[in-house]
BALOBA-1460 file (C-alpha; in Angstrom, 3 decimals):
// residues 363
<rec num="1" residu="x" x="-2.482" y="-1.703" z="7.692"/>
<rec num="2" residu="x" x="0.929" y="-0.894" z="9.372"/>
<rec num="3" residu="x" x="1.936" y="-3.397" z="12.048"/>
<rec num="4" residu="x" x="4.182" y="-3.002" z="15.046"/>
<rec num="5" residu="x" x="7.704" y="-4.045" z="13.732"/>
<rec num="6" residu="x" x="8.262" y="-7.790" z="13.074"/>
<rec num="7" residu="x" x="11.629" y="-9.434" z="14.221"/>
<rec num="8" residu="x" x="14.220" y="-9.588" z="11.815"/>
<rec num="9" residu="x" x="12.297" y="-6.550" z="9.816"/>
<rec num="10" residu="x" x="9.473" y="-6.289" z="7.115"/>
<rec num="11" residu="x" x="10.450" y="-7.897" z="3.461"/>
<rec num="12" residu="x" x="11.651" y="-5.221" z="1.224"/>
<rec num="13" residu="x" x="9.232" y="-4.356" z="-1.664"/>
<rec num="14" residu="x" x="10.420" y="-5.593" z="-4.563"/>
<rec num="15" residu="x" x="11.197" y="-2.335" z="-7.393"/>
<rec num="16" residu="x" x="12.524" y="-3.889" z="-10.179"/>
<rec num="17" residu="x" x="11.524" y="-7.333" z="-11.577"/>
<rec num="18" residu="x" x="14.479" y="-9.433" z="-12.760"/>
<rec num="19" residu="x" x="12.851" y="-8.954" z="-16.637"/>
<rec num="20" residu="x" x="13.821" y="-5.292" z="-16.164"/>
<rec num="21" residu="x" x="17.471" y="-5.131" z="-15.224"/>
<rec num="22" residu="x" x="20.194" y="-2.880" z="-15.433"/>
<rec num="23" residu="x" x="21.453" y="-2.440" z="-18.857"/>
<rec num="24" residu="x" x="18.109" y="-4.444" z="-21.118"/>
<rec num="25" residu="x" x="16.518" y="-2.867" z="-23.760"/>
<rec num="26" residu="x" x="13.652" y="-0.666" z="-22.465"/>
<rec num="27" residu="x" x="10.793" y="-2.721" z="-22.146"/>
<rec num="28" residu="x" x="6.977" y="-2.173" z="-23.441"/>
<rec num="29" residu="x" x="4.456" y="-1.407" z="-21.448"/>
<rec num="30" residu="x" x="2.637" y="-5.168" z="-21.593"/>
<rec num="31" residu="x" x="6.224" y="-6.468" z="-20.993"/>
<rec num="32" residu="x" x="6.198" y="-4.667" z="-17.852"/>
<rec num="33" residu="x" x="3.273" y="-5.482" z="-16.721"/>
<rec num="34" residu="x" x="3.139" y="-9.088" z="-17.415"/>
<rec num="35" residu="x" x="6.635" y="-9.029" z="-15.334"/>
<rec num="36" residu="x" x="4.990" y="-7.247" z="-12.694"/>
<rec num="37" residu="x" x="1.750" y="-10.265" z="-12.591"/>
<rec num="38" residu="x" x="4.075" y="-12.662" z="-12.176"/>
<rec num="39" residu="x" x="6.471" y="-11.358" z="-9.904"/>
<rec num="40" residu="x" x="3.127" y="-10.511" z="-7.752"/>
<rec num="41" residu="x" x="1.037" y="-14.501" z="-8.425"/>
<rec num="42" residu="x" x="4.542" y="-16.049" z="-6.989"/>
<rec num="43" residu="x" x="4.551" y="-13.337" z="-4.179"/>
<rec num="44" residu="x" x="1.054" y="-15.143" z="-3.425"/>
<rec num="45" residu="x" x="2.102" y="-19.078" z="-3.548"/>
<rec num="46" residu="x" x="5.392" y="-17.589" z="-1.409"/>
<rec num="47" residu="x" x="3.194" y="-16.581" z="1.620"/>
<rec num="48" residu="x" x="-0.373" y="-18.244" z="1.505"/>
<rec num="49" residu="x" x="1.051" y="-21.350" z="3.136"/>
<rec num="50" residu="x" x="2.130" y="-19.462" z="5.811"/>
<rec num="51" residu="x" x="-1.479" y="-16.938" z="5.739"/>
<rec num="52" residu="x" x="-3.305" y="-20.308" z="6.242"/>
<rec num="53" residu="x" x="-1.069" y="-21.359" z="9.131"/>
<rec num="54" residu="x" x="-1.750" y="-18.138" z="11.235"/>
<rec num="55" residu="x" x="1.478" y="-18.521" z="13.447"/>
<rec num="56" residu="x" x="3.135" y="-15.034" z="12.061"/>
<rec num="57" residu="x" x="0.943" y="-12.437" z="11.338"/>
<rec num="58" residu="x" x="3.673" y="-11.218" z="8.478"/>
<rec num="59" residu="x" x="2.671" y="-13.808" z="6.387"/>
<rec num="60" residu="x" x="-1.002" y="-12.643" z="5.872"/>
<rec num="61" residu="x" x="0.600" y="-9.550" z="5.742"/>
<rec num="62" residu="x" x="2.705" y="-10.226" z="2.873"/>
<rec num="63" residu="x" x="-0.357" y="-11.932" z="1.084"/>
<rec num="64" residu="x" x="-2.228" y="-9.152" z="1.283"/>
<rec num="65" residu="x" x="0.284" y="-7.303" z="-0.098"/>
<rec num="66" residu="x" x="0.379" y="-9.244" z="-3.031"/>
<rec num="67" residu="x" x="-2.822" y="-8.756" z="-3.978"/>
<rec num="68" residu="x" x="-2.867" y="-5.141" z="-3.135"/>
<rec num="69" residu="x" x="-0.393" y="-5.013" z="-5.957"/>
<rec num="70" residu="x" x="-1.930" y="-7.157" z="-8.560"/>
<rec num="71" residu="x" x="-5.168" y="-4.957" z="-8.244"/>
<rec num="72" residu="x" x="-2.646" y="-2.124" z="-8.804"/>
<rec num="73" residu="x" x="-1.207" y="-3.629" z="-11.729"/>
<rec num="74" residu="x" x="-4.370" y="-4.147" z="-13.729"/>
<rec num="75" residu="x" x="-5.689" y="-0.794" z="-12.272"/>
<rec num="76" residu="x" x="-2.103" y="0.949" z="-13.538"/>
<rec num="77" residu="x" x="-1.773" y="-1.131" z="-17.381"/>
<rec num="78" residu="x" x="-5.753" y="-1.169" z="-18.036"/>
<rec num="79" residu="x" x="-5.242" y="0.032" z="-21.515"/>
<rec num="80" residu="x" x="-2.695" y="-2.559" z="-22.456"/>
<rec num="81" residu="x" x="-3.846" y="-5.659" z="-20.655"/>
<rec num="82" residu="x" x="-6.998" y="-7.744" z="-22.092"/>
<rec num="83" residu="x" x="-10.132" y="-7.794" z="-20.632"/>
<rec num="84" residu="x" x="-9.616" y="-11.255" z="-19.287"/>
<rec num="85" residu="x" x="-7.423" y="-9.760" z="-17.239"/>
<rec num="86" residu="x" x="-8.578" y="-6.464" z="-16.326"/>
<rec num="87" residu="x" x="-12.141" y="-8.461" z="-15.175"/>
<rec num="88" residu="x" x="-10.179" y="-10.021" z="-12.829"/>
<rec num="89" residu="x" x="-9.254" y="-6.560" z="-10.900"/>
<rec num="90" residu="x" x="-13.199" y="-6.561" z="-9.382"/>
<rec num="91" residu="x" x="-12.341" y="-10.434" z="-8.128"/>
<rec num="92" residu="x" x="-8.751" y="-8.943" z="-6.545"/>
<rec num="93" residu="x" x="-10.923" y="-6.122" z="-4.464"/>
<rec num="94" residu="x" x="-13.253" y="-9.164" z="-2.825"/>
<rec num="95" residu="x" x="-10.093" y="-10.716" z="-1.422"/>
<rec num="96" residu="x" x="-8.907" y="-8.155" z="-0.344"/>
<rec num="97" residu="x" x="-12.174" y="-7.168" z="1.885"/>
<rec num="98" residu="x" x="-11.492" y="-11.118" z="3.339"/>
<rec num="99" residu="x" x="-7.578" y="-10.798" z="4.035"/>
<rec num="100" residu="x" x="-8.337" y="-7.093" z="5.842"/>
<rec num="101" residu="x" x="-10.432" y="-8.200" z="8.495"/>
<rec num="102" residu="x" x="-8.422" y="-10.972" z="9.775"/>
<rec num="103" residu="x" x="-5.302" y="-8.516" z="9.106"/>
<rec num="104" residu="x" x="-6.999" y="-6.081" z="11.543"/>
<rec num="105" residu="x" x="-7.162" y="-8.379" z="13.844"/>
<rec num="106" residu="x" x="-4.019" y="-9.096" z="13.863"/>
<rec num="107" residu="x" x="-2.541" y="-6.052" z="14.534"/>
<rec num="108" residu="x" x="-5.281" y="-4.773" z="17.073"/>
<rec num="109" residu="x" x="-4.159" y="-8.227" z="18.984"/>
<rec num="110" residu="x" x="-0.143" y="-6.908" z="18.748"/>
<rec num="111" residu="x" x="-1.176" y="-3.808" z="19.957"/>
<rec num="112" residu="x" x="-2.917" y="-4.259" z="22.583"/>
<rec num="113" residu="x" x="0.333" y="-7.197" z="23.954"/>
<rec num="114" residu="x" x="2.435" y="-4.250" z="23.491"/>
<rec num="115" residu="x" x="0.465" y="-1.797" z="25.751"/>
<rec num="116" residu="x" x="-0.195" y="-4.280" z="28.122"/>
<rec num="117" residu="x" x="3.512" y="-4.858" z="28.602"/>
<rec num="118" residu="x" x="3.972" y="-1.304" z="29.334"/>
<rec num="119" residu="x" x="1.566" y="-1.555" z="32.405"/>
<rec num="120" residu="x" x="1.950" y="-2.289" z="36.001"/>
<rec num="121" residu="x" x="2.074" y="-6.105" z="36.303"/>
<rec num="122" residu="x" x="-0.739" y="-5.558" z="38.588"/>
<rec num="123" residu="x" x="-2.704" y="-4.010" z="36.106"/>
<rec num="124" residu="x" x="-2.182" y="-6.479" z="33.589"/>
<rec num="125" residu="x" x="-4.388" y="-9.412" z="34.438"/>
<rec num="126" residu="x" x="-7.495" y="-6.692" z="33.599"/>
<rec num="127" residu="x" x="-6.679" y="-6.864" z="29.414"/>
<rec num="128" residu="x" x="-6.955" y="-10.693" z="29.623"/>
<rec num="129" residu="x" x="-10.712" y="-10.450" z="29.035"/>
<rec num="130" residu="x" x="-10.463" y="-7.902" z="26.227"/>
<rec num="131" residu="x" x="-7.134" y="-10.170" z="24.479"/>
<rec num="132" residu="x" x="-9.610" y="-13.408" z="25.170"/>
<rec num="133" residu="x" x="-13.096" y="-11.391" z="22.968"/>
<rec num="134" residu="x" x="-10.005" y="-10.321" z="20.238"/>
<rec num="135" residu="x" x="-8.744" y="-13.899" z="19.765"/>
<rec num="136" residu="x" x="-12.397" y="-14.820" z="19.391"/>
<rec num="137" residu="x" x="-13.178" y="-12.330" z="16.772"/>
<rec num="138" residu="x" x="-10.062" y="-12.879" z="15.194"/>
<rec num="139" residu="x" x="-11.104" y="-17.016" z="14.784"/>
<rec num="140" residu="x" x="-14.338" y="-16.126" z="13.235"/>
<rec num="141" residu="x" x="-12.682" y="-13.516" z="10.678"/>
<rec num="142" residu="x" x="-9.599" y="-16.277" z="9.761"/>
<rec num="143" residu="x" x="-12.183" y="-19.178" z="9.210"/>
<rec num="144" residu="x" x="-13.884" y="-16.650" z="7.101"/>
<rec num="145" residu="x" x="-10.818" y="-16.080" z="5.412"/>
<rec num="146" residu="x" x="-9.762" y="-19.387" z="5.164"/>
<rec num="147" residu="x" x="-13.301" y="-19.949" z="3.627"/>
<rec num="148" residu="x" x="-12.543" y="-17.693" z="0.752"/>
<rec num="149" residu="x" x="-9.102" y="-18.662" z="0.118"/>
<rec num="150" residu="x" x="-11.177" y="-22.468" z="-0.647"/>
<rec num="151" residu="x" x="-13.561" y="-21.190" z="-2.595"/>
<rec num="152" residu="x" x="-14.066" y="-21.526" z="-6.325"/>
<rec num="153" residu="x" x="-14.082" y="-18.179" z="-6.966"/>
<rec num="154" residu="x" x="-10.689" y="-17.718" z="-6.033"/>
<rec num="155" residu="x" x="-8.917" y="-20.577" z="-6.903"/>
<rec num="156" residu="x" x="-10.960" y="-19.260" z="-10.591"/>
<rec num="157" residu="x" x="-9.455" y="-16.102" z="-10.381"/>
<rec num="158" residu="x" x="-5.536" y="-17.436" z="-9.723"/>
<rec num="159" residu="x" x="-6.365" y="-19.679" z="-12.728"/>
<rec num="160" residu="x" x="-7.341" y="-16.407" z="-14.564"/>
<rec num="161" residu="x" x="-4.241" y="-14.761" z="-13.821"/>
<rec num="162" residu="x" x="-2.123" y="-17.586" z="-14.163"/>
<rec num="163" residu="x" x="-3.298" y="-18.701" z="-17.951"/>
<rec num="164" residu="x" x="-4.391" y="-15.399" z="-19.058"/>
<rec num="165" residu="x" x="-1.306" y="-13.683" z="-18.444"/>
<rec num="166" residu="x" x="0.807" y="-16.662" z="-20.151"/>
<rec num="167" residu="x" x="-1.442" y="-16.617" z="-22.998"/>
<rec num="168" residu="x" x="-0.978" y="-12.651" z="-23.855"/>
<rec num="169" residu="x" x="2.653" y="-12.990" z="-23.646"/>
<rec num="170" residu="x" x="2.856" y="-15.347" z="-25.918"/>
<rec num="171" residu="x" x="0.696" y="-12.888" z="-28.356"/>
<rec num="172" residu="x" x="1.975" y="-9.283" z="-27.363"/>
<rec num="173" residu="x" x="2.191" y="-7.246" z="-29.935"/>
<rec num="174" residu="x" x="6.097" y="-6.212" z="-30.596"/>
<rec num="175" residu="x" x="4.571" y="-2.866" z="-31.420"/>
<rec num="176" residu="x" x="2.775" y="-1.752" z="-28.314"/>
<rec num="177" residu="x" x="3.979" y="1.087" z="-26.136"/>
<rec num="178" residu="x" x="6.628" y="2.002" z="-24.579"/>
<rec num="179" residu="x" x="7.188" y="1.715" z="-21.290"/>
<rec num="180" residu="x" x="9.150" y="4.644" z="-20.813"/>
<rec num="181" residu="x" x="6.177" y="6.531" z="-22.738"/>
<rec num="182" residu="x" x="3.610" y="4.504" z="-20.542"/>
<rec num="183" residu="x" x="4.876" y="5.104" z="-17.388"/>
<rec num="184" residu="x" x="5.542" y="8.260" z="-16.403"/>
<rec num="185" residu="x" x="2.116" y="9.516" z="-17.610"/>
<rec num="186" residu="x" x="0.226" y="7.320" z="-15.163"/>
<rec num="187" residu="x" x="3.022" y="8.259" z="-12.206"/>
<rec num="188" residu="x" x="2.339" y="12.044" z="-12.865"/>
<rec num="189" residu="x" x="-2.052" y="11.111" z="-12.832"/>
<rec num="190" residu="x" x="-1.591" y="9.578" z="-9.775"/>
<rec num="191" residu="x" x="0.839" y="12.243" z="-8.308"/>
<rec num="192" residu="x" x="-1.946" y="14.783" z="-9.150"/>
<rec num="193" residu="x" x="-4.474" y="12.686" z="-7.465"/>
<rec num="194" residu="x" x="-2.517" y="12.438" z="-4.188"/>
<rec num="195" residu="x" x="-1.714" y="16.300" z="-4.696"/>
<rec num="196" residu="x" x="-5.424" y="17.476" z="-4.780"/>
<rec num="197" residu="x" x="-6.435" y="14.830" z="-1.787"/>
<rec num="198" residu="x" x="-3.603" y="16.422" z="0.468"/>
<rec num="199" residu="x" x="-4.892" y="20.040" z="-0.870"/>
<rec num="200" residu="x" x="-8.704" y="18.968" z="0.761"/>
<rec num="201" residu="x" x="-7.341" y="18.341" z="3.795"/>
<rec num="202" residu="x" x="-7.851" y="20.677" z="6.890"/>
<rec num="203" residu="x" x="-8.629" y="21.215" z="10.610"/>
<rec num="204" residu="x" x="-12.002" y="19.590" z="10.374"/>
<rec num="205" residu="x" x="-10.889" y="16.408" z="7.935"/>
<rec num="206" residu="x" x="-12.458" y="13.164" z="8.765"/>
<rec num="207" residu="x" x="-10.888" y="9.852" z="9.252"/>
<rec num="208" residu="x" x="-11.934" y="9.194" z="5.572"/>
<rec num="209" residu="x" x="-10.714" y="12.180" z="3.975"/>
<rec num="210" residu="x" x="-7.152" y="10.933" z="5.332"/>
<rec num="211" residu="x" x="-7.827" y="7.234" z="4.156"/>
<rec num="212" residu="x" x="-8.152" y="8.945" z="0.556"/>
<rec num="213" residu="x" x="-4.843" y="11.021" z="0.609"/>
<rec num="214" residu="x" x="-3.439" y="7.111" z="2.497"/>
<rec num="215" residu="x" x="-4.625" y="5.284" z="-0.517"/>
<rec num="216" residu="x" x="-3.853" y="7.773" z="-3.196"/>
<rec num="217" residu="x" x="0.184" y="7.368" z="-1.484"/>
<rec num="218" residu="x" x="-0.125" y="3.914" z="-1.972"/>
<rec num="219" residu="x" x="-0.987" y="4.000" z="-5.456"/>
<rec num="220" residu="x" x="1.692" y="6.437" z="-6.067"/>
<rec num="221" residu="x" x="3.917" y="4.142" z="-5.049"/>
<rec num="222" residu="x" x="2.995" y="1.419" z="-6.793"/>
<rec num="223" residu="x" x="3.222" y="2.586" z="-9.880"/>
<rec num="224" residu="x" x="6.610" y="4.187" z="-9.048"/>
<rec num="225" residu="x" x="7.962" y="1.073" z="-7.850"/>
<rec num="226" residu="x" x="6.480" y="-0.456" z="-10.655"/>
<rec num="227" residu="x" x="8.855" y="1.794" z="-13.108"/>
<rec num="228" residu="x" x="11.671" y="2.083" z="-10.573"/>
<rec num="229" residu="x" x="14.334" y="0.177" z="-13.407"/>
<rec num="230" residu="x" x="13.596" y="2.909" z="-15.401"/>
<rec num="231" residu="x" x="13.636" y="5.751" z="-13.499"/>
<rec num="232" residu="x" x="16.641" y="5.149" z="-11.461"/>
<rec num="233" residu="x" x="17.781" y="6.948" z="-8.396"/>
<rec num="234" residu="x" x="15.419" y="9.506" z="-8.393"/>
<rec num="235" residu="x" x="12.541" y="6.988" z="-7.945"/>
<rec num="236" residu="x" x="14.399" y="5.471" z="-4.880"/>
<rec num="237" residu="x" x="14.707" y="8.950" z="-2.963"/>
<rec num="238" residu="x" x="11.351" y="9.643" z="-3.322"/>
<rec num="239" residu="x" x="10.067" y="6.093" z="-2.411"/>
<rec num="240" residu="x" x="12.056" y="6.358" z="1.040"/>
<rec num="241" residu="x" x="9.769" y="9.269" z="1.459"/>
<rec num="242" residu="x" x="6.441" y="8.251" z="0.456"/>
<rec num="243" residu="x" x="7.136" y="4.860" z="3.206"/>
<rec num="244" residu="x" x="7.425" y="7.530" z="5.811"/>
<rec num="245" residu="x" x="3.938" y="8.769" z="4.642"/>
<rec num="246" residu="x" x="2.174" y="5.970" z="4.620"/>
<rec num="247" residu="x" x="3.191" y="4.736" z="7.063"/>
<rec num="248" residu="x" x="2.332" y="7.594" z="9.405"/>
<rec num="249" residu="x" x="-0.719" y="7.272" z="8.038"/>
<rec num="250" residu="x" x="-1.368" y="4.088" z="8.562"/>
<rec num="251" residu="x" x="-0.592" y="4.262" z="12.068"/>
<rec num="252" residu="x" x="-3.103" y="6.763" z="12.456"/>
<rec num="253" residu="x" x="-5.645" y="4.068" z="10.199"/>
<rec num="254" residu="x" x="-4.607" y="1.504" z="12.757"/>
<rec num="255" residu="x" x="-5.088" y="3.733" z="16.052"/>
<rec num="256" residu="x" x="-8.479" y="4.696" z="14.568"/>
<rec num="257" residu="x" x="-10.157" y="1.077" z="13.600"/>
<rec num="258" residu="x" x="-8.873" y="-0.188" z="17.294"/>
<rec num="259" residu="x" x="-10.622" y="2.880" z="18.721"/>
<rec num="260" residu="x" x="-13.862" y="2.235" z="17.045"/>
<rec num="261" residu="x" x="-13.697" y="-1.759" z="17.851"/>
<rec num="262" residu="x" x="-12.796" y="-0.849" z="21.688"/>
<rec num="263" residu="x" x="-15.994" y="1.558" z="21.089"/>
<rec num="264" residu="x" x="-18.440" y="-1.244" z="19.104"/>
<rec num="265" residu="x" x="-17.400" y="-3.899" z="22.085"/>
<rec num="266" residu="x" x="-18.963" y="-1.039" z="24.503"/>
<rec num="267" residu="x" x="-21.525" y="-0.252" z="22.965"/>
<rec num="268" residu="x" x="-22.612" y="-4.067" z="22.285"/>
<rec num="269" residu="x" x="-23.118" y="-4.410" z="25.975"/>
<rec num="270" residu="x" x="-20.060" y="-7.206" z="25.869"/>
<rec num="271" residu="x" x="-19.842" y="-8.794" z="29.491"/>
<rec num="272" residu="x" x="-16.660" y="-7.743" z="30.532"/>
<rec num="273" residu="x" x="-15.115" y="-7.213" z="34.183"/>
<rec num="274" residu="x" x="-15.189" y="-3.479" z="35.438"/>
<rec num="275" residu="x" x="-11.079" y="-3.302" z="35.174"/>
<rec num="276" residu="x" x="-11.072" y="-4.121" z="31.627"/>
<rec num="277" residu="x" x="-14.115" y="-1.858" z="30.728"/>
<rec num="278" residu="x" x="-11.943" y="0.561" z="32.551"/>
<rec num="279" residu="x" x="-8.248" y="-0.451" z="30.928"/>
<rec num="280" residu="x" x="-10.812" y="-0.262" z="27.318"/>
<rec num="281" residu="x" x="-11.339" y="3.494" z="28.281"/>
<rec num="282" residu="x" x="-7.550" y="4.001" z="28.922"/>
<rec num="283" residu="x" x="-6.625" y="2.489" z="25.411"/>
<rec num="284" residu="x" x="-9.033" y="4.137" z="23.357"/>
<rec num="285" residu="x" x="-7.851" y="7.296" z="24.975"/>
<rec num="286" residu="x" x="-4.074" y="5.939" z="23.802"/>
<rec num="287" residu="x" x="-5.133" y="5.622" z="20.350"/>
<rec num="288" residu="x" x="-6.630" y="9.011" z="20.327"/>
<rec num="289" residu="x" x="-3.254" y="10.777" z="21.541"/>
<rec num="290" residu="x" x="-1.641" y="8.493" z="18.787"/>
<rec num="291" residu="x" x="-4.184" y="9.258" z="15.927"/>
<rec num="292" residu="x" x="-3.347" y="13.335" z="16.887"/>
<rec num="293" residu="x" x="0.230" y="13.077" z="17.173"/>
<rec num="294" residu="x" x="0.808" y="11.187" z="13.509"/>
<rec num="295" residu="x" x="-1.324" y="13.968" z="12.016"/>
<rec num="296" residu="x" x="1.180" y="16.671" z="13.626"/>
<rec num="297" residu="x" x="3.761" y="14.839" z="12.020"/>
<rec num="298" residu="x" x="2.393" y="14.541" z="8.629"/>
<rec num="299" residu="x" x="3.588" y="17.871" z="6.751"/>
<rec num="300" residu="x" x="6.410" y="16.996" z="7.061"/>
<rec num="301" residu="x" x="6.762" y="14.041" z="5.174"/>
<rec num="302" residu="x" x="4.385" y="15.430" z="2.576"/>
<rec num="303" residu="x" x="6.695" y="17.803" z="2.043"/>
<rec num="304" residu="x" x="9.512" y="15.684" z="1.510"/>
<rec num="305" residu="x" x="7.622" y="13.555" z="-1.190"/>
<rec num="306" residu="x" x="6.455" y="17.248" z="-2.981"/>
<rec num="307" residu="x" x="9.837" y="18.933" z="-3.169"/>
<rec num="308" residu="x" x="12.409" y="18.626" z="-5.022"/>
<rec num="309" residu="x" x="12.174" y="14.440" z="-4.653"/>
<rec num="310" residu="x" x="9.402" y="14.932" z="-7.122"/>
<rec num="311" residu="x" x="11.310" y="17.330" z="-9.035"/>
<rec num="312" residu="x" x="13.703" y="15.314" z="-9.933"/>
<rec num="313" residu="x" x="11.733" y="12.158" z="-10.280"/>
<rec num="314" residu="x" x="9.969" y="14.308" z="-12.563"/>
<rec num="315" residu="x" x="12.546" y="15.632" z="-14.775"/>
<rec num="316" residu="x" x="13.632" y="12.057" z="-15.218"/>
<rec num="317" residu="x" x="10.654" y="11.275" z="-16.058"/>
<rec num="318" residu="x" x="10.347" y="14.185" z="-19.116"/>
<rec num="319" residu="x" x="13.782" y="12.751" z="-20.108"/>
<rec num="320" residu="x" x="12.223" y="9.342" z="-20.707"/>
<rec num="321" residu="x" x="8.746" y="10.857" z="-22.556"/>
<rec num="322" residu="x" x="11.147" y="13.196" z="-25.025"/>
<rec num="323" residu="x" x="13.497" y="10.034" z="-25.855"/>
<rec num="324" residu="x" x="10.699" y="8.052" z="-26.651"/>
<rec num="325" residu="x" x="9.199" y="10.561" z="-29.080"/>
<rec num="326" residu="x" x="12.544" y="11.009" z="-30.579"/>
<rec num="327" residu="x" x="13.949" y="13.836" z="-29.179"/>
<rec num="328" residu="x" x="16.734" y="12.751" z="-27.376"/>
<rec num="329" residu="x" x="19.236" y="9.922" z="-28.407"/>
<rec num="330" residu="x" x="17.628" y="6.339" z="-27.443"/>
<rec num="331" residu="x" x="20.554" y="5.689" z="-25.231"/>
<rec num="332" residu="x" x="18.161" y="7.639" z="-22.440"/>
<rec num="333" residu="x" x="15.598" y="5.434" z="-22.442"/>
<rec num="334" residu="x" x="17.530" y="2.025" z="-21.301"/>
<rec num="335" residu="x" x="15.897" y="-0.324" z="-18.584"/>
<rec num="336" residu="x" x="18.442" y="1.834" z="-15.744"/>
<rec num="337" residu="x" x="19.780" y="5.371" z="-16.391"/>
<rec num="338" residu="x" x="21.778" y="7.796" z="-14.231"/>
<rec num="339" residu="x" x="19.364" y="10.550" z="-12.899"/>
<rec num="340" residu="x" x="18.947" y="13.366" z="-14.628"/>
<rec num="341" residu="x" x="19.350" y="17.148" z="-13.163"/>
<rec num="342" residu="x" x="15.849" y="18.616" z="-12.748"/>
<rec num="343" residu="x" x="15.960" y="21.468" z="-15.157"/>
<rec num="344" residu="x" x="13.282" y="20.284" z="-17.541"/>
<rec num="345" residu="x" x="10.292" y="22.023" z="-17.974"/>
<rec num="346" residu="x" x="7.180" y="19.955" z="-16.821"/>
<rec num="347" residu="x" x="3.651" y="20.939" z="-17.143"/>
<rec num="348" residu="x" x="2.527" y="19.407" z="-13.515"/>
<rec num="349" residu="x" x="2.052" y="23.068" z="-11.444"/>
<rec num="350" residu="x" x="4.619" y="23.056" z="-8.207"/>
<rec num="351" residu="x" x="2.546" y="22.378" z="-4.909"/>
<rec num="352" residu="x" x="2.717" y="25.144" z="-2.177"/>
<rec num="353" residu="x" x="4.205" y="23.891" z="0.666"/>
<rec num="354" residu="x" x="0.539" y="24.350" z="2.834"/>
<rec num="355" residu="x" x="0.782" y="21.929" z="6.157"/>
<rec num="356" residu="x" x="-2.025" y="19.358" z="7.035"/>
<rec num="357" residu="x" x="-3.190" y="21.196" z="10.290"/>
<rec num="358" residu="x" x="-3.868" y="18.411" z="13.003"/>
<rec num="359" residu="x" x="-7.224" y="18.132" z="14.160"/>
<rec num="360" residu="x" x="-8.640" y="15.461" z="16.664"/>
<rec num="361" residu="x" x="-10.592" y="12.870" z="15.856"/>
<rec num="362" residu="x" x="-14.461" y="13.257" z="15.413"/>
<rec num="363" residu="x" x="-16.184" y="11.162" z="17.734"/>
């Protein structure tokens, strides 16, 4: 989920993995991947310390984040990864389900400080009770949390990544694929993907017809950040633009789960004051306006990532698919290469520019 900005600013993704630097030999597709694991497993030991702690929300955050993208790693190289390894992608989606609800939380709590600062300071004292239930809920779902960061079964499934990656590097195969073969056919699958969700969107789309086209972005840019060394500058413009998308839509995910918790508390009968019941009214109301403006804003951006960003992302890409079968000189398929001019032919179809048509939410 997409948090109110943290001071001093979010940590940069990381795009390229030191094993893939500017000027290397082209890796393969395992030697990618493995890269990718382990820049991922010390993304995890970076920021659980500070996940357990609880003091910044960024850090569980960041965690999450990590495993996001080892899940997307095994999902991305599942036909050259083991099975050890791939079996550990079902294990990656449980933790995930554990770090969300405390990550909620989190944000729902920042939220709601942020709108109460924008009140009348005498209308302030009336989100106390509703902060007080959040920071209640938000114990239970950490010590939950906290529970399955303990458990066996994760601590297992680190060991699993940790040994079973180390043991296939040592055995990789000098003759497996490409990268540069690799890559660009599972960045132009999962540009289709994203392409057909937007396509099914329209005045009447629900909340989890969005959450597809949100987590269909997401795994598009994964997997381009994931062969950003290789596809240069063209996989940086479009990357600025798919941020913008998700995280538009995100903010719309996040105005939408604090609307249906402010909704559940009502509904549950929870004894609250008749100010705050009131000031709960006035916020779901705020998330509402916020869910409708983000999806008035959302063409745009899709458009952005669908134009010629993609064009030329995908000409490099056709670039890196002919050297590897030989038909250009090899020099075009190093680790870093300057972008190429998007002339090639491709045989993805050119999406018409149709807007997402804003609708409000359905209740």
């Amino acid at each position: 989920m997409k948090a109110p900005p943290q001071p001093g600013g979010r940590k940069a993704p990381t795009t390229a993995p030191p094993d893939v630097a500017a000027g290397a030999e082209a890796p393969s597709a395992q030697q990618l991947a493995l890269s990718q694991l382990r820049q991922h497993l010390t993304d995890w030991m970076q920021h659980e310390p500070g996940a357990r702690v609880g003091s910044d929300p960024e850090e569980l955050h960041q965690l999450r984040v990590a495993v996001r993208r080892i899940e997307a790693t095994l999902g991305l190289f599942k036909h050259q990864l083991p099975s050890r390894l791939i079996n550990a992608r079902n294990a990656a989606k449980g933790v995930l389900r554990a770090l969300g609800a405390a990550r909620d939380l989190d944000v729902q709590l920042m939220e709601l400080r942020q709108y109460r600062k924008r009140l009348p300071a005498d209308e302030r004292a009336a989100a106390a009770p509703l902060e007080a239930r959040l920071e209640a809920e938000r114990a239970r779902a950490r010590a939950m949390m906290l529970g399955m960061l303990d458990s066996e079964a994760t601590r297992h499934w680190l060991e699993v990544l940790n040994l079973a990656s180390a043991d296939f590097a040592s055995t990789a195969t000098p003759q497996a694929p490409r990268a540069a073969t690799v890559m660009p056919e599972r960045v132009r699958a999962r540009f289709r993907k994203l392409r057909n969700a937007v396509r099914k969107l329209d005045a009447h789309s629900s909340m989890d017809a969005y959450h597809v086209v949100r987590r269909r972005a997401k795994q598009l840019r994964y997997s381009i950040e994931c062969g950003a060394g290789l596809f240069g500058k063209p996989a940086e413009s479009i990357l600025r633009s798919l941020r913008r998308l998700q995280d538009g839509l995100g903010a719309q995910q996040d105005a939408h789960m604090a609307k249906s918790r402010l909704a559940a508390l009502a509904a549950e009968g929870v004894l609250l004051p008749p100010e705050t019941l009131f000031l709960m009214g006035r916020l779901a109301e705020h998330h509402l306006d916020a869910t409708r403006e983000v999806r008035k804003s959302l063409t745009r951006p899709w458009r952005k990532v669908s134009g010629r960003r993609w064009k030329a992302l995908r000409a490099r890409m056709q670039e890196l698919s002919d050297a590897a079968s030989g038909e250009l000189p090899s020099a075009h398929a190093t680790a870093v290469a300057a972008p190429a001019t998007p002339t090639l032919v491709s045989p993805d179809e050119e999406l018409p520019q149709q807007p997402i048509e804003p609708t409000p939410l359905r209740h």
